[in-house]
N, C-alpha and C positions, 0 to 999 in steps of 0.2 A: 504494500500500500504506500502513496503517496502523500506529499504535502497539497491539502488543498488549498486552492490560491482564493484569495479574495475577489469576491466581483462587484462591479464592474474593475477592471483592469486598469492601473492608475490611466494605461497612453489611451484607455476607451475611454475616459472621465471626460477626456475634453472634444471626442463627436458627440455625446449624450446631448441633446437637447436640454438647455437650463428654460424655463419656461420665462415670456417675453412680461417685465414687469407692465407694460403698457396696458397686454389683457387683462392683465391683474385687478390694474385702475379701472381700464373701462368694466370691468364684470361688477367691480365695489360699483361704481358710480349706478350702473344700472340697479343694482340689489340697493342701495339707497333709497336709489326713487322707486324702485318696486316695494321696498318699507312705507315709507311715506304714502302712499296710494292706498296700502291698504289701511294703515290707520283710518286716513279721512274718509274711507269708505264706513269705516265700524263709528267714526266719528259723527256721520251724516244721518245714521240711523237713529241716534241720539237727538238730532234734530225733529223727525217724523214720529219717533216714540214719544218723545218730551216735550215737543215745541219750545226744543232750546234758540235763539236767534241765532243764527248764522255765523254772527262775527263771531259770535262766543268759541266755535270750532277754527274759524280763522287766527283768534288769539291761540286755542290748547296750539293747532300745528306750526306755529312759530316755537312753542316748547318741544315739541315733538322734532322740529327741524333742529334744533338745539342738540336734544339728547342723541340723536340718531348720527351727527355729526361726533360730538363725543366720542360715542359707542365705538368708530371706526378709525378716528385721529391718528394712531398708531402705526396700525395697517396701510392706511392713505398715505402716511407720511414717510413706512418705511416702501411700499412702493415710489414714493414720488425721489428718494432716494436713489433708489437703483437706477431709476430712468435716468437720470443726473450723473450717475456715476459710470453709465454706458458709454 
């Protein structure tokens, strides 16, 4: 029996595809607004159940854009990194 070698192969490391931080962004950026959509969806319903005014949901998703920004700062930030450092 033999020594078995580790894979991938250091001289394969570098064909391997590293995955393109740009998709990265755009997939965040989309799953964002795909967050945010669905909120104000569950938001609106609140509206017709309750007859909350309107603006009152237009105020919650300025919190909501808030916290959902938050939520991702890191991730956004460490892609918008890599892009920069391409």
């Amino acid at each position: 029996m033999g020594t078995q070698l580790v894979l991938p192969a250091g001289w394969a490391r570098q064909f391997a595809s590293m995955p393109d931080p740009r998709d990265g962004l755009d997939a965040l950026e989309h799953a964002k607004l795909s967050a945010r959509t669905e909120i104000r969806k569950v938001l609106m319903r609140l509206i017709d159940e309750f007859g909350i005014q309107p603006r009152e949901i237009d105020r919650a998703m300025n919190h909501v854009d808030d916290t959902v920004s938050d939520l991702v700062w890191e991730v956004e930030n460490g892609y918008r990194h890599e892009i920069e450092d391409a």
